[in-house]
C-alpha positions, 0 to 999 in steps of 0.5 A: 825530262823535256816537255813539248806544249802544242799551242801557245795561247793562254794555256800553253804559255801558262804550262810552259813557264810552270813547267819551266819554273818546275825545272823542266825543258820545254819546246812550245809549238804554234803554227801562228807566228804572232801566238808564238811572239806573244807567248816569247814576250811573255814568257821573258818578262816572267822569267827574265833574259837568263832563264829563257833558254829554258824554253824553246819556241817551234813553229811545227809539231813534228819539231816541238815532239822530236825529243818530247817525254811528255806532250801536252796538247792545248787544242779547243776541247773538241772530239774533232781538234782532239782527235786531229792532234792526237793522231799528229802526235802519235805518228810524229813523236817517239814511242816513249813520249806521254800524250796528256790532254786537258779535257772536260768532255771527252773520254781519254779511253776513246781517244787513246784507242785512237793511238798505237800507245793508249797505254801512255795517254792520260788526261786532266779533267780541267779546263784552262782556267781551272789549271791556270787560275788561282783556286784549288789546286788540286787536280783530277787524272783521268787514265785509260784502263790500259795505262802503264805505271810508268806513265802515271807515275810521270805524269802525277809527277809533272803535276805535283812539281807545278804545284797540284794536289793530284787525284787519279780516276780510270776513265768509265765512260768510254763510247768504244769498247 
């Protein structure tokens, strides 16, 4: 499975070595040369010269999500950031690519309903530090009603190989109907 992260701060490196410890392929994007430099040099020095290969380093999204299965934004927490990166998303990668968002506060109901594939959004109700930091490991999925098996499948089993303990719950606090 390939895995593309768009942003490449603290969360989006966090996720890239996880998911590249997990075994995963993994394109991490960022429009900001020096996160994407950062994010290299970390990432080298946490899974040393040989396994970085591994993961790939874009500066574009339409390149991060070319062969993406999952897409993991980590754009502000934000209805307008969220809803940006979600329509760029949509268009850009293939139709059997999973959109996953890490949110506190937004509905993935509504989001997803802002997509031609709201059956293949999920959410995790986390922030970066409670993803990335030490603590509970376990996780909380937040679906649209609509979500397909196939995706919550995929996305509990991204979750539980970086080590989490997942939860499921459909998302009732939709705005829109």
């Amino acid at each position: 499975m390939h895995v593309a992260i768009i942003g490449a701060g603290p969360l989006g490196r966090w996720l890239a070595l996880a998911a590249s410890r997990a075994g995963y392929s993994v394109t991490l994007e960022d429009l900001m040369p020096a996160n994407l430099h950062h994010a290299q040099e970390y990432l080298r020095q946490q899974l040393g010269p040989e396994a970085l290969p591994s993961v790939r380093f874009v500066s574009t999204i339409e390149e991060a999500v070319r062969e993406a299965d999952l897409a993991i934004d980590c754009v502000p927490d934000e209805l307008e950031s969220k809803l940006e990166i979600f329509c760029l998303l949509d268009r850009m990668a293939p139709p059997r690519t999973v959109l996953l968002t890490p949110t506190k506060n937004l509905s993935i109901a509504d989001l997803a309903s802002c997509t031609y594939r709201a059956d293949r959004c999920v959410a995790v109700v986390a922030d970066a530090g409670e993803l990335t930091g030490a603590g509970s490991k376990e996780i909380l999925i937040r679906t649209p009603p609509q979500v397909s098996p196939d995706t919550l499948a995929m996305v509990r089993e991204f979750c539980e190989r970086l080590g989490f303990v997942v939860l499921v719950e459909e998302d009732r606090r939709a705005i829109s109907s």
